[in-house]
VEXMI-93215 format. One record per residue (C-alpha): residue in one letter; x negated, y negated, z negated; residue number from 1. Coordinates in steps of 0.2 Angstrom, whole numbers. Layout:
// residues N
('a',(X,Y,Z),NUM);
...
END
This chain:
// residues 417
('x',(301,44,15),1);
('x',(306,28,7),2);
('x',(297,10,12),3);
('x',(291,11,-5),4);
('x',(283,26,-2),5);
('x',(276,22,17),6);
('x',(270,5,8),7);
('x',(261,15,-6),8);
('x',(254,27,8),9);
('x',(246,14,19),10);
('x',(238,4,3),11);
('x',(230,22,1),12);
('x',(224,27,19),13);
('x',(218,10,21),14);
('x',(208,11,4),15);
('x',(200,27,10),16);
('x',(195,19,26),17);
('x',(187,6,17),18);
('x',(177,16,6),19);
('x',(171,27,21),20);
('x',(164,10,32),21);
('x',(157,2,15),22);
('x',(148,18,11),23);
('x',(144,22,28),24);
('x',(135,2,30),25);
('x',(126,5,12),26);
('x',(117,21,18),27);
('x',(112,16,36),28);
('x',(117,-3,37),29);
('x',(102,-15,36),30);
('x',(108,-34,41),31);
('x',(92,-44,37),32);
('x',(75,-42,38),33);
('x',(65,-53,29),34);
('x',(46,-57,31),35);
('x',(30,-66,22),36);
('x',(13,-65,18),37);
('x',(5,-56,4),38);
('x',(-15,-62,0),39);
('x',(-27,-62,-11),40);
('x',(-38,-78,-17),41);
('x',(-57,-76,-18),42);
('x',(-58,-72,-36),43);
('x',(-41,-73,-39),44);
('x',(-23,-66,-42),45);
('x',(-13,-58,-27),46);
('x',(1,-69,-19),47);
('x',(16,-67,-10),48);
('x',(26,-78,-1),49);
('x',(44,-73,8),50);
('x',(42,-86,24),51);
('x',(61,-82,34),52);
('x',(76,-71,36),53);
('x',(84,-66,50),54);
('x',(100,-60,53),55);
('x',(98,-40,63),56);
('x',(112,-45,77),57);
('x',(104,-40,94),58);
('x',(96,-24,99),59);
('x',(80,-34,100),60);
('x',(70,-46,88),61);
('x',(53,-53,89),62);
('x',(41,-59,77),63);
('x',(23,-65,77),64);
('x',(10,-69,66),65);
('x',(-3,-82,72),66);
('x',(-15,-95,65),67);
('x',(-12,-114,66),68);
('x',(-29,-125,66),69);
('x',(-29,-139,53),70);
('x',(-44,-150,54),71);
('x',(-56,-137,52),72);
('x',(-46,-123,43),73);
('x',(-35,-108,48),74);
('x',(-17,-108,40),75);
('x',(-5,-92,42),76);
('x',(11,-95,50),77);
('x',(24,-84,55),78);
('x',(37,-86,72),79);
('x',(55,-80,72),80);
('x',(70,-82,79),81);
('x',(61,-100,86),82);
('x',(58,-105,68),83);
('x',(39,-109,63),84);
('x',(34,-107,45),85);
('x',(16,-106,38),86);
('x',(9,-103,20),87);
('x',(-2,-118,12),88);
('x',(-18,-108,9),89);
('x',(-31,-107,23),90);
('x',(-39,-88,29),91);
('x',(-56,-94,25),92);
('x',(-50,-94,5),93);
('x',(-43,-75,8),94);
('x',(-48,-58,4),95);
('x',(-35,-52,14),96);
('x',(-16,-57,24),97);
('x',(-3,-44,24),98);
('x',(11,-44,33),99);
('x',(25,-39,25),100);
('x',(42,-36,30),101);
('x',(59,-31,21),102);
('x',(74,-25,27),103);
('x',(89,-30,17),104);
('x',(107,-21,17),105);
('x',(120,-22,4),106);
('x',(113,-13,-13),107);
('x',(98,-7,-2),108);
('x',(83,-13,4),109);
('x',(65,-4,11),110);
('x',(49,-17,12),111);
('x',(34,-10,25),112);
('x',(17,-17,24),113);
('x',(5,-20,38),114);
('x',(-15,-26,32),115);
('x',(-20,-40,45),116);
('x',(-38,-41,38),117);
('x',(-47,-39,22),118);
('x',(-66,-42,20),119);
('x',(-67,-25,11),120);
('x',(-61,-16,23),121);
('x',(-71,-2,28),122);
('x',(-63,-1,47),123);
('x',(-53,-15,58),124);
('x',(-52,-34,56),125);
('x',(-61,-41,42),126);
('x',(-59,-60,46),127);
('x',(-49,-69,60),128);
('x',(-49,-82,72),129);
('x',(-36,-92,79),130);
('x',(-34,-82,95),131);
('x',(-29,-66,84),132);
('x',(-8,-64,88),133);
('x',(-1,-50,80),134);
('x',(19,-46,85),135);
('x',(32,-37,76),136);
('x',(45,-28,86),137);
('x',(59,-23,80),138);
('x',(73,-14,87),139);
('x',(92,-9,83),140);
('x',(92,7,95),141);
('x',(85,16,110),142);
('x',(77,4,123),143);
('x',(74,11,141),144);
('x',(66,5,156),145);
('x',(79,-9,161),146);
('x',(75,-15,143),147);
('x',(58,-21,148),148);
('x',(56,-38,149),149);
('x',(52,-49,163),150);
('x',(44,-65,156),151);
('x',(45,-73,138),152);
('x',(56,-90,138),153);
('x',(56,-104,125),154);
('x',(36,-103,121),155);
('x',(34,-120,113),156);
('x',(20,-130,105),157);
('x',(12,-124,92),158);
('x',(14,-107,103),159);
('x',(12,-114,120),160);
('x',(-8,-110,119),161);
('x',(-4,-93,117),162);
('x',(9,-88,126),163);
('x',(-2,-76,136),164);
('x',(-7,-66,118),165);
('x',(12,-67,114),166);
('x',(19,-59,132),167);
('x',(5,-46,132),168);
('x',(10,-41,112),169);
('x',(27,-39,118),170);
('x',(25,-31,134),171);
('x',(16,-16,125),172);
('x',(24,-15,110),173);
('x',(42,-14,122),174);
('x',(33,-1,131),175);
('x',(29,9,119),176);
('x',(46,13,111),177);
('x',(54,13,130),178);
('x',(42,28,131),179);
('x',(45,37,115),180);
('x',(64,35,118),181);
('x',(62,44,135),182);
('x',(54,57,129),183);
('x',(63,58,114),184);
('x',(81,61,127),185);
('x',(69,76,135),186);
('x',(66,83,118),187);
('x',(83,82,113),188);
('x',(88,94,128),189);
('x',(75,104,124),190);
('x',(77,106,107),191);
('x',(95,105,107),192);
('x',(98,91,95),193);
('x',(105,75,95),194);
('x',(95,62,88),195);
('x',(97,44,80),196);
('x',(88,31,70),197);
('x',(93,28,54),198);
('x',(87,12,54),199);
('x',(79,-2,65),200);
('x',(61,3,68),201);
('x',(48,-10,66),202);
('x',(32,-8,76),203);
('x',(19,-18,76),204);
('x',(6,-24,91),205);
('x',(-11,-33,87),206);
('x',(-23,-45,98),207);
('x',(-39,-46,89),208);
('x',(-54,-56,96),209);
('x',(-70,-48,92),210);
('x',(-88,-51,95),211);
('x',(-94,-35,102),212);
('x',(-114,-31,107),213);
('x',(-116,-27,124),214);
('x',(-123,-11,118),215);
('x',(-108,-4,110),216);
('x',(-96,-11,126),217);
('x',(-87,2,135),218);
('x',(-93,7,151),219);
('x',(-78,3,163),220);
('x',(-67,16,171),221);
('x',(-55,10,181),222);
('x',(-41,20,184),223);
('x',(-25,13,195),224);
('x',(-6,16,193),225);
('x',(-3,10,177),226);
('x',(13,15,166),227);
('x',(30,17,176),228);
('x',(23,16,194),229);
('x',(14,-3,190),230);
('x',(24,-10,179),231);
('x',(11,-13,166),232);
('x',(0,-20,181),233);
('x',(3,-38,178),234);
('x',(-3,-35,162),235);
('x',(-19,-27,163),236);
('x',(-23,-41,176),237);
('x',(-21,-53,162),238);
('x',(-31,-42,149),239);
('x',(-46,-41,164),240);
('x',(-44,-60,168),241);
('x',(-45,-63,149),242);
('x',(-62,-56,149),243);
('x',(-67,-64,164),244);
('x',(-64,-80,159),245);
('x',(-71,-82,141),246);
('x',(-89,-74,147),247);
('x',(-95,-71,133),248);
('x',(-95,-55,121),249);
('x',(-77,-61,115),250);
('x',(-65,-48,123),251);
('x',(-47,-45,114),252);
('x',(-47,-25,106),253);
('x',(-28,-19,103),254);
('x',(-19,-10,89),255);
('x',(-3,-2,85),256);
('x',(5,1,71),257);
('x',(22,10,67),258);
('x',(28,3,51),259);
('x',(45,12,53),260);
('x',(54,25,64),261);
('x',(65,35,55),262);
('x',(75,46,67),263);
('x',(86,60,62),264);
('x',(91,77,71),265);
('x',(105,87,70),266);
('x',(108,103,81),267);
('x',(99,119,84),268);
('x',(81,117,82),269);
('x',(78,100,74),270);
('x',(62,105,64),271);
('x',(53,108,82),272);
('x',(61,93,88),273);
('x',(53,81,73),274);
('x',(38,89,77),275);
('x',(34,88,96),276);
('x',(41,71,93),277);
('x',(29,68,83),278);
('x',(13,72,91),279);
('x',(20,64,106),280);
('x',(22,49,100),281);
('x',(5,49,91),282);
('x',(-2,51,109),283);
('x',(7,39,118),284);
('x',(2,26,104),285);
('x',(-16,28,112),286);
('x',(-11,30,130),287);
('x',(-2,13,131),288);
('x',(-16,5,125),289);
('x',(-27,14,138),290);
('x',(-16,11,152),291);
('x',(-12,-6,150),292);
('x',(-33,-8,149),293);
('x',(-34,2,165),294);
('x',(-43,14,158),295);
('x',(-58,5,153),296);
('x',(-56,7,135),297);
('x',(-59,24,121),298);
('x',(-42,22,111),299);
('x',(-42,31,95),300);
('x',(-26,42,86),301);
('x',(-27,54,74),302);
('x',(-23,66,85),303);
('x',(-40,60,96),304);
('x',(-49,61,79),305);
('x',(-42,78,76),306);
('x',(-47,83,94),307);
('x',(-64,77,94),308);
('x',(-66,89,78),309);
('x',(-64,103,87),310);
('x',(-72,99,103),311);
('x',(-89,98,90),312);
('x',(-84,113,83),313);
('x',(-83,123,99),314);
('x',(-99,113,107),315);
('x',(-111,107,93),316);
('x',(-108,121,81),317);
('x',(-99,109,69),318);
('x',(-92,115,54),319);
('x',(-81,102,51),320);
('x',(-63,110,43),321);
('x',(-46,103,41),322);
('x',(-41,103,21),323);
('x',(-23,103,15),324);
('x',(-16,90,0),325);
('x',(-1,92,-9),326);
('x',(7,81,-25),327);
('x',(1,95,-37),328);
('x',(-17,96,-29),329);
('x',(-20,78,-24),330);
('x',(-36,76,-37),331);
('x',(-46,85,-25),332);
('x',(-45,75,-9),333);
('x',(-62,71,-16),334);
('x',(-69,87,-8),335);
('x',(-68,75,6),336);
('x',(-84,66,-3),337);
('x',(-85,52,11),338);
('x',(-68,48,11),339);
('x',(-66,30,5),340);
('x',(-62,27,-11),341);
('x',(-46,16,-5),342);
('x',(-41,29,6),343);
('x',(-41,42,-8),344);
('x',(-30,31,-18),345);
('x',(-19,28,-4),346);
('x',(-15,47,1),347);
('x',(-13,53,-18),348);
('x',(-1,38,-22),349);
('x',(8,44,-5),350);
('x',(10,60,-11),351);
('x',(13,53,-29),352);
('x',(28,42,-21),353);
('x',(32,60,-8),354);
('x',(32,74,-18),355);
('x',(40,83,-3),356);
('x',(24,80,10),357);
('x',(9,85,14),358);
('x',(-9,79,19),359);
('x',(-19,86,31),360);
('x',(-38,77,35),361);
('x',(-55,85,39),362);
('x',(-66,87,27),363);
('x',(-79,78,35),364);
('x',(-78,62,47),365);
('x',(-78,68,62),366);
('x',(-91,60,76),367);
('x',(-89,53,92),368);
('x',(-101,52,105),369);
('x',(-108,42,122),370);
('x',(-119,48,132),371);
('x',(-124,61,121),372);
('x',(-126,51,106),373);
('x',(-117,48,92),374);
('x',(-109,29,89),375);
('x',(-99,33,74),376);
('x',(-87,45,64),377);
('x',(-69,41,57),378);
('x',(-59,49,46),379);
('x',(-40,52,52),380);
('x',(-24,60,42),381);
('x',(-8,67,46),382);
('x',(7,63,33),383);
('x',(17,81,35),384);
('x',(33,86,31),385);
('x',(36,105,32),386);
('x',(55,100,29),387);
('x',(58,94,43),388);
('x',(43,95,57),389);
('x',(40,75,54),390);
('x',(21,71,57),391);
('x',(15,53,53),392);
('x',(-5,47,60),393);
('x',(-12,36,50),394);
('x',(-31,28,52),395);
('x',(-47,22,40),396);
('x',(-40,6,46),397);
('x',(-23,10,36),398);
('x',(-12,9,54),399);
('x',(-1,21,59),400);
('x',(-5,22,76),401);
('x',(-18,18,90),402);
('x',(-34,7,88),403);
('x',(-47,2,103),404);
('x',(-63,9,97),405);
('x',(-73,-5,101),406);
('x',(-67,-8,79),407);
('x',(-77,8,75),408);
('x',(-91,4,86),409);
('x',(-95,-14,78),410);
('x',(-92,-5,61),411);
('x',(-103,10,65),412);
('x',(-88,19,56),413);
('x',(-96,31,43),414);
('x',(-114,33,42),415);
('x',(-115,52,41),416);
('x',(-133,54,48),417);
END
């Protein structure tokens, strides 16, 4: 082969490598993330407004939402990467404050949306305070038990005051994904897959203050150990001593939502693997929560909601039943006639957008009881894909995840009496 030849060989291997890693980073490769605030004025149009980028370099970046006291209004402002950016407008003048976040490739990009408060809402936070932190987690890969952090560094004023808020966030939100991941490795034996995210997850941890009657408080049950031996210990301590310390009916209530956790599975059963996965992870979302509370607190899931139905069906003769909702049958999701009417929009413009997936929902709300009586009744759904065995929960409150039900007992849920 002449040089002439080798030389025209080399252009072409080295072409072909190129076009391999340039497709390879425009299917998977997300660099940036950007995030902002998205809100709506009291009789007026919507607004949004992209506050910072940050370059996706490490495994782990943090973000928070918080609220900076100016004279005697609230102004959003977002933390990241040790930058402080906030928005002009004060929460007093607002509908609602969504977080939004956007991660940015080469050609590609996929926005998630996560509602902080709307005064319409018909469960969760419908104003704020400046206490309320709420912290985005997102990761570049699996996380395990050496991953979990220690102490947070660099906390400086503005964030100094809340740097208790912003440790606790973190911890359970670190918590959480280090216990999906380790059952996720178990499932993959089990299954006989191998599994990867196909981009950074983002999952989303609230602090919410909220003025709850002594009547609807939770009757404490103190169960000891916490998650990994302990290690959430330090941090239910701080969540105790928080209540303790403000005496009043103040106590901080706790959310999580999964914005994004696309993980792929390739091998022998992988439709059995998206599933248990699933399920699993829709526990756990609950059980962090309840743990790091030491047990004092009712955590709800779908899968709660869904359990709660047929506990009434097999002991109060409920006849309660789980419908089905595809993209070709989405009108009638108005069988489920106490459904709100934001929450019917949301499922048939999901199954509009994912022709592919399925709802599943009970008809009716299902109710929850203390000491015998009933304190409220939620709705829950499962997004379904029978393609794959992927199962998403998502709440009334629109979050993806686990909420303390001290939200639902403020709210009285759905009057269904």
């Amino acid at each position: 082969m002449g040089i002439k030849s080798i030389g025209r060989f080399l252009v072409v291997v080295l072409l072909s490598l190129f076009l391999v890693v340039f497709l390879y980073v425009r299917a998977d490769g997300y660099e940036r993330l950007t995030v902002g605030l998205r809100w709506q004025m009291s009789g007026g149009p919507e607004k949004q407004e992209a506050l910072a980028t940050e370059k996706l370099s490490g495994p782990v970046s943090k973000l928070w939402v918080f609220f900076q006291k100016k004279g005697s209004h609230l102004y959003p402002a977002v933390s990241i990467g040790g930058k402080i950016v906030s928005v002009s407008v004060p929460v007093e003048q607002m509908n609602f404050l969504e977080l939004v976040a956007t991660l940015k490739g080469y050609e590609e990009s996929m926005t998630k949306r996560s509602l902080l408060f709307s005064r319409n809402r018909p469960v969760g936070s419908r104003s704020t305070n400046a206490k309320n932190v709420y912290h985005l987690l997102i990761l570049q890969n699996f996380v395990t038990t050496k991953d979990l952090p220690s102490s947070l560094k660099d906390v400086k004023p503005p964030l100094w005051p809340l740097k208790k808020a912003l440790w606790r966030t973190h911890r359970l939100a670190m918590n959480y994904a280090v216990q999906t991941d380790a059952k996720t490795k178990e499932l993959e034996s089990l299954f006989q897959v191998k599994a990867s995210y196909k981009t950074p997850r983002l999952i989303l941890v609230a602090e919410e203050w909220l003025d709850v009657p002594e009547k609807a408080k939770t009757p404490k049950r103190r169960r000891g150990g916490g998650l990994f031996g302990g290690a959430l210990e330090e941090v239910s301590k701080e969540i105790a001593g928080e209540k303790e310390e403000a005496k009043s009916k103040m106590i901080p209530v706790y959310s999580i939502d999964v914005l994004l956790d696309e993980i792929s599975a390739e091998g022998k059963y992988p439709n059995g693997f998206q599933a248990a996965r699933s399920i699993w992870n829709d526990i756990t979302e609950g059980e962090v929560i309840y743990q790091a509370t030491k047990g004092t607190r009712r955590v709800i899931t779908a899968s709660v909601v869904f359990s709660q139905m047929e506990k009434n069906r097999a002991t109060r003769n409920s006849k309660n039943r789980i419908l089905k909702f595809d993209a070709q049958n989405s009108d009638n999701i108005n069988q489920c006639n106490q459904l709100w009417p934001s929450a019917q929009r949301e499922i048939k413009n999901f199954l509009k957008e994912n022709p592919d997936w399925r709802i599943i929902i009970p008809q009716n709300p299902v109710v929850f009881y203390k000491n015998n009586r009933p304190i409220y009744a939620m709705y829950a759904w499962f997004q379904v894909n029978p393609k794959t065995g992927r199962m998403i929960g998502v709440l009334p409150s629109g979050i993806r995840g686990a909420l303390s039900d001290e939200m639902a007992q403020v709210e009285n849920g759905v009057d269904p009496f």
